[in-house]
N, CA, C and O atoms as a GROMACS GRO file, in nm:
protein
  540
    1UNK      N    1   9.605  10.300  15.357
    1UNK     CA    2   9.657  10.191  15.278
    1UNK      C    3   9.611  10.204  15.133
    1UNK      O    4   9.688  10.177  15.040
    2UNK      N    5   9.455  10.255  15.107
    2UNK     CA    6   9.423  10.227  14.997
    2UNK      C    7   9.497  10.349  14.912
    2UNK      O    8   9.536  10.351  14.796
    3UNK      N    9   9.501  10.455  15.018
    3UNK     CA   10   9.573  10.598  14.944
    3UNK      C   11   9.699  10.569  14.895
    3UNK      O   12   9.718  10.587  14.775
    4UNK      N   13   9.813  10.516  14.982
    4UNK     CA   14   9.939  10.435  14.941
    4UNK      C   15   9.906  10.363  14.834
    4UNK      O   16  10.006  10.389  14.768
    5UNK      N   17   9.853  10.304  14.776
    5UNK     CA   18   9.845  10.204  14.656
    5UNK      C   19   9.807  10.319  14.571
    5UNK      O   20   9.876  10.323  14.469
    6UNK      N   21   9.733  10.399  14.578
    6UNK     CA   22   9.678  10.451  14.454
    6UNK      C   23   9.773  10.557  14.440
    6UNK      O   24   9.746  10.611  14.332
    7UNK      N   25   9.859  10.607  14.488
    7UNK     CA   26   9.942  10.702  14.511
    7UNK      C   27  10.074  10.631  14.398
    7UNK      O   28  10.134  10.696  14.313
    8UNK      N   29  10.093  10.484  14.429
    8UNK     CA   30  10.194  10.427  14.387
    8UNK      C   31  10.162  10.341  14.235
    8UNK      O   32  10.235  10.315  14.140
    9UNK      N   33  10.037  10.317  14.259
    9UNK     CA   34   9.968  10.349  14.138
    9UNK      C   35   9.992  10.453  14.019
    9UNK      O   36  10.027  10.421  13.905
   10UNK      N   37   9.963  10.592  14.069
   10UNK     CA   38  10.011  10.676  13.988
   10UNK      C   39  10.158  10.684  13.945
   10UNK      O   40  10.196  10.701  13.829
   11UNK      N   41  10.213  10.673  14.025
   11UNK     CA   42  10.350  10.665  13.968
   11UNK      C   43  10.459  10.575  13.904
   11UNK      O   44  10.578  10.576  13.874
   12UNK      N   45  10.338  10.492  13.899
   12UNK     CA   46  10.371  10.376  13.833
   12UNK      C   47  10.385  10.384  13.675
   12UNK      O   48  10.465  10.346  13.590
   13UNK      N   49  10.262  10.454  13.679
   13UNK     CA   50  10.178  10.477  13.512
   13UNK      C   51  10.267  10.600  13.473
   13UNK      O   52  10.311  10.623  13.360
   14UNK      N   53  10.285  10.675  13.589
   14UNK     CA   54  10.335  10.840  13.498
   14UNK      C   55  10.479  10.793  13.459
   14UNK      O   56  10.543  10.853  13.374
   15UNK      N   57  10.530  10.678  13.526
   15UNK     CA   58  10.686  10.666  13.501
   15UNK      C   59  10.683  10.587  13.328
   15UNK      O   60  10.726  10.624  13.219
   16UNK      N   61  10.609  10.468  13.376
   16UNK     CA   62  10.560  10.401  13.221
   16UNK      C   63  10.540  10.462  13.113
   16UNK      O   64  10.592  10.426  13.007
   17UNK      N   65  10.444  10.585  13.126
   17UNK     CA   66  10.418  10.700  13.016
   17UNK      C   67  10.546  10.757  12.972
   17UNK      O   68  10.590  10.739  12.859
   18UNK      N   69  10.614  10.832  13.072
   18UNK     CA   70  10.722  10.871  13.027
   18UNK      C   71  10.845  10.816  12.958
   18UNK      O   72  10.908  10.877  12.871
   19UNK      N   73  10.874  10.695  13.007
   19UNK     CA   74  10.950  10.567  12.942
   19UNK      C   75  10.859  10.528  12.823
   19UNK      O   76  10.893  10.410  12.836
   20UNK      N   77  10.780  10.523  12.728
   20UNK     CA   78  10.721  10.489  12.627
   20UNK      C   79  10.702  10.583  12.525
   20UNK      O   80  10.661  10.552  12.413
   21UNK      N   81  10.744  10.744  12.575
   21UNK     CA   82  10.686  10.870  12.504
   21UNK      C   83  10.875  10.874  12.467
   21UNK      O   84  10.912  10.897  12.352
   22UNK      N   85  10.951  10.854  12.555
   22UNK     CA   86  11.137  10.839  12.535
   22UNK      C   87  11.164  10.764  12.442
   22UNK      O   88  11.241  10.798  12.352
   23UNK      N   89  11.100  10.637  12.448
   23UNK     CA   90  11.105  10.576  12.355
   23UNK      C   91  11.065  10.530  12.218
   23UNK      O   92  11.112  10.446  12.140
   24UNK      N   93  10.972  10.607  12.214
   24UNK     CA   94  10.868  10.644  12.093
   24UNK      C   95  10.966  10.741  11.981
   24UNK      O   96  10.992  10.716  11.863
   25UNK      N   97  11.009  10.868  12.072
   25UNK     CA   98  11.082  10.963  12.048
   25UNK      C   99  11.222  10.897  11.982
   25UNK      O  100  11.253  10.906  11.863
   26UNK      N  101  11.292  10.834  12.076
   26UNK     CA  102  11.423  10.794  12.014
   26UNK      C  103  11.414  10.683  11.864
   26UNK      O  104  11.471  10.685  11.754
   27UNK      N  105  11.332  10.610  11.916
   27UNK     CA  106  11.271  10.532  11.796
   27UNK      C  107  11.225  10.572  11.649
   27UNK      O  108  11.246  10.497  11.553
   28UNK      N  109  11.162  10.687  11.638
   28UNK     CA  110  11.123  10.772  11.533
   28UNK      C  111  11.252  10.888  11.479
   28UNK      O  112  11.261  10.946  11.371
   29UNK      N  113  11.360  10.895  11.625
   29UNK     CA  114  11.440  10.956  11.581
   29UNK      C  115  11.563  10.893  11.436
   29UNK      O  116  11.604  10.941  11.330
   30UNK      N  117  11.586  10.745  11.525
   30UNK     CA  118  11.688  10.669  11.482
   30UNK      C  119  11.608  10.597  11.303
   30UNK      O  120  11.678  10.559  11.209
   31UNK      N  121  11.501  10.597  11.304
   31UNK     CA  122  11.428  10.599  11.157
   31UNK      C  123  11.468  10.653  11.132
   31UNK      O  124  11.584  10.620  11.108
   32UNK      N  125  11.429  10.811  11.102
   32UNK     CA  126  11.458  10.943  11.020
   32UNK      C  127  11.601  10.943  11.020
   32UNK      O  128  11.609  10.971  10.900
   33UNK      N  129  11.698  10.935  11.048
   33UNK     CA  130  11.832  10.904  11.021
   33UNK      C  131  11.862  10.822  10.964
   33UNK      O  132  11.928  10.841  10.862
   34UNK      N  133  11.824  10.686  11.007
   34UNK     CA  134  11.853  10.548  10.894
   34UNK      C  135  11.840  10.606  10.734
   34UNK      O  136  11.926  10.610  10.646
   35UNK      N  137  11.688  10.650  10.731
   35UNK     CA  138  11.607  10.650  10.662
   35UNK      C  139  11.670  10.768  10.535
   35UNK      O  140  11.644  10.744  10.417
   36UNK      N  141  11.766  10.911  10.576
   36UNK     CA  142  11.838  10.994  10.555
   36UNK      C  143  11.952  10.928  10.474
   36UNK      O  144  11.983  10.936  10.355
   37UNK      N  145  12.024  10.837  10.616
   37UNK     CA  146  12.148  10.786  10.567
   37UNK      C  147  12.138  10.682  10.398
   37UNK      O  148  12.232  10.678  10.319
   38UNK      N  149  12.011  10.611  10.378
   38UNK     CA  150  12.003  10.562  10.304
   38UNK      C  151  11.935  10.593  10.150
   38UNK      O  152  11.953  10.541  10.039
   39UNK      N  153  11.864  10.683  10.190
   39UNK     CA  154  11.856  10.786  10.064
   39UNK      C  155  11.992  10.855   9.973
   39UNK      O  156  12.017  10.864   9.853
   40UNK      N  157  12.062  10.900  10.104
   40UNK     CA  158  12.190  10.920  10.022
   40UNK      C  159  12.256  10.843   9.916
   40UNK      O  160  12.301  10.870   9.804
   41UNK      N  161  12.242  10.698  10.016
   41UNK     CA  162  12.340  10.628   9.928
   41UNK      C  163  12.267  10.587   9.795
   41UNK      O  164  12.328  10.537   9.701
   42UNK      N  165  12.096  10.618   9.794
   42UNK     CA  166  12.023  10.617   9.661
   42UNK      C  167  12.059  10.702   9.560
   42UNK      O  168  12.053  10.674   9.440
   43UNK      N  169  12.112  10.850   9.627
   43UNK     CA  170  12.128  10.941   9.546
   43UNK      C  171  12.269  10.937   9.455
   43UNK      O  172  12.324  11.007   9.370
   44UNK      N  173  12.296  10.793   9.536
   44UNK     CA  174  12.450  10.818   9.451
   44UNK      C  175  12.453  10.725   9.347
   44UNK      O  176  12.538  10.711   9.259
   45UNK      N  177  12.348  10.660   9.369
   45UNK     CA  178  12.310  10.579   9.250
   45UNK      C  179  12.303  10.560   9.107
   45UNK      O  180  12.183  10.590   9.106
   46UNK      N  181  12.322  10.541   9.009
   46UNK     CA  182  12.346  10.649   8.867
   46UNK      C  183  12.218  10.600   8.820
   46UNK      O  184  12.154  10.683   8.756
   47UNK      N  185  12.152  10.458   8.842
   47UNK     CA  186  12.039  10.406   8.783
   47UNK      C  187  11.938  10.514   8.850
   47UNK      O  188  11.857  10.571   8.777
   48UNK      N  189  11.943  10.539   8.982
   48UNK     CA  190  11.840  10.617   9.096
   48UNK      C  191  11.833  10.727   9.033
   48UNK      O  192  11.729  10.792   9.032
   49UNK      N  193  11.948  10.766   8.965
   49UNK     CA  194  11.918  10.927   8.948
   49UNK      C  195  11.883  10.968   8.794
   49UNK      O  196  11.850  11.080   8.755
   50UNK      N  197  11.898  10.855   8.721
   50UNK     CA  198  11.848  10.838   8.565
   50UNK      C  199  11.653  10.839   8.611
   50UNK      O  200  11.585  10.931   8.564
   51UNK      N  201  11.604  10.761   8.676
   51UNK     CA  202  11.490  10.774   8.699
   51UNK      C  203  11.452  10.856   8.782
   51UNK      O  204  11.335  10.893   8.768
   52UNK      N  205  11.533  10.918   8.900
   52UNK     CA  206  11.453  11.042   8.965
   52UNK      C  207  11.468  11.194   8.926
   52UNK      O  208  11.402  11.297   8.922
   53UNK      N  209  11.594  11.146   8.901
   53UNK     CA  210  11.686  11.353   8.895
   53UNK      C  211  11.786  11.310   8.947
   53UNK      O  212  11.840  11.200   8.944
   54UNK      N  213  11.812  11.417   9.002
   54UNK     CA  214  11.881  11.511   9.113
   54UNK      C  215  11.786  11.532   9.213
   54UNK      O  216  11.664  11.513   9.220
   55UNK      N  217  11.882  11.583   9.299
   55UNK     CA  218  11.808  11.651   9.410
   55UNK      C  219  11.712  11.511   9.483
   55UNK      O  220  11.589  11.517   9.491
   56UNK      N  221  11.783  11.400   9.528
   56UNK     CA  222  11.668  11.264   9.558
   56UNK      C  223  11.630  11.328   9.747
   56UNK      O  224  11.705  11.335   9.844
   57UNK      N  225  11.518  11.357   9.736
   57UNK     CA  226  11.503  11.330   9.900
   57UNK      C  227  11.396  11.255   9.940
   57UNK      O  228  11.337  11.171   9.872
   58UNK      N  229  11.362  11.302  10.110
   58UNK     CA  230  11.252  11.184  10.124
   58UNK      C  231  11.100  11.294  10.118
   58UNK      O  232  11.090  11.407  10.166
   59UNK      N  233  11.010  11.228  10.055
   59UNK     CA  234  10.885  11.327  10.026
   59UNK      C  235  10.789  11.264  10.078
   59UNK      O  236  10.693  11.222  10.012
   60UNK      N  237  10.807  11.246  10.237
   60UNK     CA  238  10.664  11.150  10.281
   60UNK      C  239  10.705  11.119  10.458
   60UNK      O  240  10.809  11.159  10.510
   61UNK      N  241  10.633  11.065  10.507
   61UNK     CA  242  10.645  10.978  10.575
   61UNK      C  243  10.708  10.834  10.577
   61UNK      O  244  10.683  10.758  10.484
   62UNK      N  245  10.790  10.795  10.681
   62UNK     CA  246  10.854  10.702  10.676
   62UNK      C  247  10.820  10.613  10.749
   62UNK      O  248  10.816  10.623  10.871
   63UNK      N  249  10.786  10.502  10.676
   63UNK     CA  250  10.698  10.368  10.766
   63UNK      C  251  10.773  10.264  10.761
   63UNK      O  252  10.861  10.255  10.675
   64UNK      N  253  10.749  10.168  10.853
   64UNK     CA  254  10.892  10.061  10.906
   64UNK      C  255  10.949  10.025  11.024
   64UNK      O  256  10.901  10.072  11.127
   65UNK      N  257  11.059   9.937  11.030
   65UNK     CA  258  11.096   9.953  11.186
   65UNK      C  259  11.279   9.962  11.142
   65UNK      O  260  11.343   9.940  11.039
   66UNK      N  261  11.304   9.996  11.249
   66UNK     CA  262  11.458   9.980  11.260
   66UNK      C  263  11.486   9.935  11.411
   66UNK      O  264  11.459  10.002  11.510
   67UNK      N  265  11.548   9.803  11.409
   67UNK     CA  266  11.560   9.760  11.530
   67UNK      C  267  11.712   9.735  11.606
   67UNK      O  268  11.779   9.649  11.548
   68UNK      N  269  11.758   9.780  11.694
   68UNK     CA  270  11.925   9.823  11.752
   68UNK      C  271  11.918   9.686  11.775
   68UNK      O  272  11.827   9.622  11.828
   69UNK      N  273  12.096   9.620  11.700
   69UNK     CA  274  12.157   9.468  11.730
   69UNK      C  275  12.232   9.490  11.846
   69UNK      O  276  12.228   9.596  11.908
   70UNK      N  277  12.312   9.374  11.881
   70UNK     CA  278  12.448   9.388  11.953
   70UNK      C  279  12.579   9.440  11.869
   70UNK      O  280  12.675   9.502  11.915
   71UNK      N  281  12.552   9.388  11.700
   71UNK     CA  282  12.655   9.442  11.639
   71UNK      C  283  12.581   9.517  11.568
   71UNK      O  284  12.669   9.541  11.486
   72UNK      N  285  12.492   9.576  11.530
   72UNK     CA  286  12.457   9.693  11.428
   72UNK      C  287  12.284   9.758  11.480
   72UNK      O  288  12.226   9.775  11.587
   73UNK      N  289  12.247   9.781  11.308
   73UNK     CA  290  12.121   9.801  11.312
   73UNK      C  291  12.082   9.724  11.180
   73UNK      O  292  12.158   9.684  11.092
   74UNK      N  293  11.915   9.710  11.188
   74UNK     CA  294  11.827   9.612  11.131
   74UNK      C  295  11.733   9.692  11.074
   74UNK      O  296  11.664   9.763  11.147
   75UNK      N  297  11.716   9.692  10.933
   75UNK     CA  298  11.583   9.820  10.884
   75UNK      C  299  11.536   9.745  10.809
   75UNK      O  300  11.601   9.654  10.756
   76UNK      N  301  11.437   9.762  10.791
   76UNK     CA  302  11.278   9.735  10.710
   76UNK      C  303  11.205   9.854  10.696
   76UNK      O  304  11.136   9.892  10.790
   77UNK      N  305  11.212   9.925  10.581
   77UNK     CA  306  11.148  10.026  10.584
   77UNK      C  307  11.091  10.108  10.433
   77UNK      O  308  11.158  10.113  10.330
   78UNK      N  309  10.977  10.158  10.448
   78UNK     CA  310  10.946  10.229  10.332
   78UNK      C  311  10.959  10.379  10.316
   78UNK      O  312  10.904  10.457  10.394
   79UNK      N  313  11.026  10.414  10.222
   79UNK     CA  314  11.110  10.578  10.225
   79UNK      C  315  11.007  10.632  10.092
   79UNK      O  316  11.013  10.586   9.978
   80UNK      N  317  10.951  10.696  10.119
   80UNK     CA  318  10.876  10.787   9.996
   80UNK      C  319  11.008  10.908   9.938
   80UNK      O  320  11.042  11.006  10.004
   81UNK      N  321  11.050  10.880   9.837
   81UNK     CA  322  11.147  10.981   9.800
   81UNK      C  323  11.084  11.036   9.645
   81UNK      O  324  10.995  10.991   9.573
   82UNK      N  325  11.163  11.137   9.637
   82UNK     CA  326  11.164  11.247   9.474
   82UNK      C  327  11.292  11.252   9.458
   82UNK      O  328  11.400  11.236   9.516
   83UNK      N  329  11.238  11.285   9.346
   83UNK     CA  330  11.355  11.375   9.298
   83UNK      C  331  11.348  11.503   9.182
   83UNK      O  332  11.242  11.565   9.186
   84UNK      N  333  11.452  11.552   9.076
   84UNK     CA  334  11.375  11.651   9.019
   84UNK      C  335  11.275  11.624   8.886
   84UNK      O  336  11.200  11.715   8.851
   85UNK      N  337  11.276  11.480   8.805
   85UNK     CA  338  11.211  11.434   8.733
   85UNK      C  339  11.134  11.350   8.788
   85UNK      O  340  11.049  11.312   8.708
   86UNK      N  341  11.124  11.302   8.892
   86UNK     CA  342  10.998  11.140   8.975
   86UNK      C  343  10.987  11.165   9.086
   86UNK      O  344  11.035  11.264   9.140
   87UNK      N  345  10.907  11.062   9.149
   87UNK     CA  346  10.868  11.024   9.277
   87UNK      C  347  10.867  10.892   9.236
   87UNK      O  348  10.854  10.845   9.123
   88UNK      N  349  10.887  10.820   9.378
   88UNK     CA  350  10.886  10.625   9.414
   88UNK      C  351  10.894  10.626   9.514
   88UNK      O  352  10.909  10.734   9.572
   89UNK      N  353  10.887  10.492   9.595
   89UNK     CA  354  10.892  10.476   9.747
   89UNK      C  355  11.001  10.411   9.740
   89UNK      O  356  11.014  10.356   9.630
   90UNK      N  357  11.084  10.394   9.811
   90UNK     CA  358  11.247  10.306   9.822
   90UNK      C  359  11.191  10.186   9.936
   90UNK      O  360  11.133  10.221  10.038
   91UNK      N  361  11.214  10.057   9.905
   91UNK     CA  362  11.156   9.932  10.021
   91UNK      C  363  11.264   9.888  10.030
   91UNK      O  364  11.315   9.817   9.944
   92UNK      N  365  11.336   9.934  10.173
   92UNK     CA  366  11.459   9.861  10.201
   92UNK      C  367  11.475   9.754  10.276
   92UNK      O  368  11.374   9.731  10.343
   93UNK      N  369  11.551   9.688  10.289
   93UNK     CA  370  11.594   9.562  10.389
   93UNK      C  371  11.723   9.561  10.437
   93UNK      O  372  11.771   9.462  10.383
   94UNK      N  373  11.800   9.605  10.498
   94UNK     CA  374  11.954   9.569  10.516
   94UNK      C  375  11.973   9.554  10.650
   94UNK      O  376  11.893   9.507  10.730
   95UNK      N  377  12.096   9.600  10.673
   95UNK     CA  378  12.168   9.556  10.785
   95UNK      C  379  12.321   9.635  10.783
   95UNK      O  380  12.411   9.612  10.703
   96UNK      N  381  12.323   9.747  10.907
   96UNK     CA  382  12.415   9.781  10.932
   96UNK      C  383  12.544   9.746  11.028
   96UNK      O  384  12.537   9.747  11.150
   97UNK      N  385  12.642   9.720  10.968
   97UNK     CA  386  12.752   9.692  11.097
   97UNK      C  387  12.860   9.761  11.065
   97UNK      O  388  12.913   9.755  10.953
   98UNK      N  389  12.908   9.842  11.176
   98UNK     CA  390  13.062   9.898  11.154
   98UNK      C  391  13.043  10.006  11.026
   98UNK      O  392  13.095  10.013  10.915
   99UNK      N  393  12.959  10.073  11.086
   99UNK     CA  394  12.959  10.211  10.910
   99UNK      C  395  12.946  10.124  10.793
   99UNK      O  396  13.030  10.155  10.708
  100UNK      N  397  12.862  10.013  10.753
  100UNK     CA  398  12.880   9.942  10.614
  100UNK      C  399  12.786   9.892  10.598
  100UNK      O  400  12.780   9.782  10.653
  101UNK      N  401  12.645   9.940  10.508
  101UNK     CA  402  12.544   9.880  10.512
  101UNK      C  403  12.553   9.779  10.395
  101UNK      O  404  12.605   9.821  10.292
  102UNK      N  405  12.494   9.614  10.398
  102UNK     CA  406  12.471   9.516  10.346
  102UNK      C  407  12.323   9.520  10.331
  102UNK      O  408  12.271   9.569  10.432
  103UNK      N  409  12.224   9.480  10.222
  103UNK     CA  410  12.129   9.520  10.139
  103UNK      C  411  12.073   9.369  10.158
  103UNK      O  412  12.170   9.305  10.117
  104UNK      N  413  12.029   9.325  10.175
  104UNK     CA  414  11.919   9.192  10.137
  104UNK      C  415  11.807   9.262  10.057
  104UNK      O  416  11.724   9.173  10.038
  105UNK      N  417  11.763   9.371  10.004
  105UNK     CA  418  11.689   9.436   9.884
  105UNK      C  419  11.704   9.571   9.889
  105UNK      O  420  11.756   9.635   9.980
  106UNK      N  421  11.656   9.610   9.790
  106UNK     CA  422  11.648   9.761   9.766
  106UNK      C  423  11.588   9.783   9.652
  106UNK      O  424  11.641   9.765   9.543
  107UNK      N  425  11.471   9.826   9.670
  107UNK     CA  426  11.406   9.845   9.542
  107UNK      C  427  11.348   9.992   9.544
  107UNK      O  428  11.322  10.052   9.649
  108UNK      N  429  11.330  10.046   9.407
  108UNK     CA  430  11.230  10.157   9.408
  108UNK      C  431  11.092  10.118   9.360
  108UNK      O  432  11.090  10.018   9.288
  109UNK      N  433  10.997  10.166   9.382
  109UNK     CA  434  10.878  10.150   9.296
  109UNK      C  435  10.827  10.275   9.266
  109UNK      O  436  10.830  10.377   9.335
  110UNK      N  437  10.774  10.255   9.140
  110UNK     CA  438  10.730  10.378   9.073
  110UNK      C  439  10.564  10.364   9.036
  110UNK      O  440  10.497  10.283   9.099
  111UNK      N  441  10.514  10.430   8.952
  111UNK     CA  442  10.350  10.420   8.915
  111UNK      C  443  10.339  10.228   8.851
  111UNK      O  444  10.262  10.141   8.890
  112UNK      N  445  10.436  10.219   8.757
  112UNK     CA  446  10.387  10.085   8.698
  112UNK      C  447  10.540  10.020   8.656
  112UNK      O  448  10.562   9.962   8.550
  113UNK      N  449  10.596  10.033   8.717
  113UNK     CA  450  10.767   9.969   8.738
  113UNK      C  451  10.831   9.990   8.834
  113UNK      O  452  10.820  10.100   8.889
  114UNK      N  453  10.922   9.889   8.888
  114UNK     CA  454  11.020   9.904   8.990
  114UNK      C  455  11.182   9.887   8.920
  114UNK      O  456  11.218   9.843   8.811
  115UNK      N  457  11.248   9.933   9.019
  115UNK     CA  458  11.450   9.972   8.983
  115UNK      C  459  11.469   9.904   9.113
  115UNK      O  460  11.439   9.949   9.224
  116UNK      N  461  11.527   9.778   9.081
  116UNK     CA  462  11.619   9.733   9.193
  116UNK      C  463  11.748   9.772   9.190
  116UNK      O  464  11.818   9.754   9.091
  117UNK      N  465  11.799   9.843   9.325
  117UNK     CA  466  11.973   9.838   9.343
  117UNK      C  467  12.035   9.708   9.398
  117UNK      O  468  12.026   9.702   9.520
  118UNK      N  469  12.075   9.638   9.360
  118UNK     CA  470  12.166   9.513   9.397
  118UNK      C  471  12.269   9.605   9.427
  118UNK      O  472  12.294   9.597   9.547
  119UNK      N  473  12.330   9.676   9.379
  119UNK     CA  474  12.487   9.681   9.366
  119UNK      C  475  12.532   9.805   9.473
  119UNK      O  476  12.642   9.854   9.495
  120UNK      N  477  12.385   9.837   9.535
  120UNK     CA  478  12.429   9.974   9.639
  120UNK      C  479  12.532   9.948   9.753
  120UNK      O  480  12.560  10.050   9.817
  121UNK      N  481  12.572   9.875   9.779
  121UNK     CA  482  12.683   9.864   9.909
  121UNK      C  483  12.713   9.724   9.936
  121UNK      O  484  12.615   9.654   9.959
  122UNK      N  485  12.830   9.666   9.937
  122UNK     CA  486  12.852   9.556   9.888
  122UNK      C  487  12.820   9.482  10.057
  122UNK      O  488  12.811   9.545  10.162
  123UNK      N  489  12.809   9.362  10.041
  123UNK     CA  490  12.782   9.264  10.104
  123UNK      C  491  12.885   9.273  10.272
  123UNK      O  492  13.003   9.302  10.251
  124UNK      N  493  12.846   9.250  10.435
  124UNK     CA  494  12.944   9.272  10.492
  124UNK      C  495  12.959   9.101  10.553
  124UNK      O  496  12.862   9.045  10.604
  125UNK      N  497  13.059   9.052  10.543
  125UNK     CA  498  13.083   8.953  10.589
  125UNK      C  499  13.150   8.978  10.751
  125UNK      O  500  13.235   9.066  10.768
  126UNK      N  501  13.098   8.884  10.873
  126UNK     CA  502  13.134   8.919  10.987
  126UNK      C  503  13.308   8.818  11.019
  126UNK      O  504  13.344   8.710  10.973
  127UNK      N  505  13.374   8.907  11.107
  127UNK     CA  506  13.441   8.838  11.114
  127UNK      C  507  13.519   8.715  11.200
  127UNK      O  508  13.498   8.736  11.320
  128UNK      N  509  13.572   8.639  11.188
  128UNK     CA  510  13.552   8.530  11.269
  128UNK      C  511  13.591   8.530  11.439
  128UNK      O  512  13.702   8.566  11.478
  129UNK      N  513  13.522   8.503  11.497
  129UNK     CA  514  13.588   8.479  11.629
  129UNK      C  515  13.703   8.449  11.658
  129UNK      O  516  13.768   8.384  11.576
  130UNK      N  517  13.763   8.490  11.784
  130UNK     CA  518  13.906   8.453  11.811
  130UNK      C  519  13.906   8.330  11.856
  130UNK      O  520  14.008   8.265  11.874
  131UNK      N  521  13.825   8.303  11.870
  131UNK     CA  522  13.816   8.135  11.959
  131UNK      C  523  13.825   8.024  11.819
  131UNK      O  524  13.896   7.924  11.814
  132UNK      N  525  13.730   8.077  11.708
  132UNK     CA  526  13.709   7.992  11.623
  132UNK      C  527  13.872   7.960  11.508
  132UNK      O  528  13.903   7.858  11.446
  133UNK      N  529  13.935   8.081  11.518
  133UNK     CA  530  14.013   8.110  11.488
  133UNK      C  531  14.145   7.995  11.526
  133UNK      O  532  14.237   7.936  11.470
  134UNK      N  533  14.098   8.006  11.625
  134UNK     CA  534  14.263   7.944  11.743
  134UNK      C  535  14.185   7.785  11.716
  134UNK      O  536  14.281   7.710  11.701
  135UNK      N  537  14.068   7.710  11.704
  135UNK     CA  538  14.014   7.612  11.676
  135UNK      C  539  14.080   7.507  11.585
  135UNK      O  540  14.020   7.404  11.557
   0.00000   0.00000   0.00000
């Protein structure tokens, strides 16, 4: 009996481990992509690239969360980027739905100033229910 428990015991934990190391993994994956996807849209920036260069990537570690909605994704995150004249960290906030990211901030920070993008991707308004609709 006690062998049965400890037996089931173990496999309790090795399954847990493995489900937490999957998820660790996919989690750090879906960052580094966010985190990609949104640099880009820094790089297309004309203010971003007056203060970095060219060439904007990410030069660091990426700290933050990105958390999966029912309709999108949710980021909070800090992007260490360069470029060929600077370095800054990018502190984002948005919200993805339907390929269209909406910004609640975006800032760069630099040694002793920050560049806010307001204007990086316009605002996504959701659209109304069919129920509310027919209302």
């Amino acid at each position: 009996m006690e062998l049965a428990l400890a037996v089931l015991l173990a496999l309790a934990l090795a399954v847990l481990t493995v489900w937490s190391i999957r998820s660790l993994a996919a989690d750090s994956i879906l960052r580094a992509e966010v985190a990609e996807e949104i640099v880009q849209i820094i790089a297309s920036d004309s203010k971003a690239v007056d203060a970095l260069g060219h060439a904007i990537c990410i030069a660091g570690a990426v700290t933050g969360a990105v958390y999966r909605m029912r309709d999108g994704i949710r980021t909070v995150l800090a992007i260490p980027i360069a470029g060929s004249d600077g370095r800054g960290i990018a502190y984002v906030n948005a919200l993805r739905m339907s390929d269209c990211w909406s910004f609640a901030s975006l800032t760069i920070h630099f040694e002793r100033r920050a560049l806010q993008l307001h204007h990086v991707a316009p605002r996504v308004e959701r659209a109304a229910s069919p129920r509310r609709l027919a209302a």
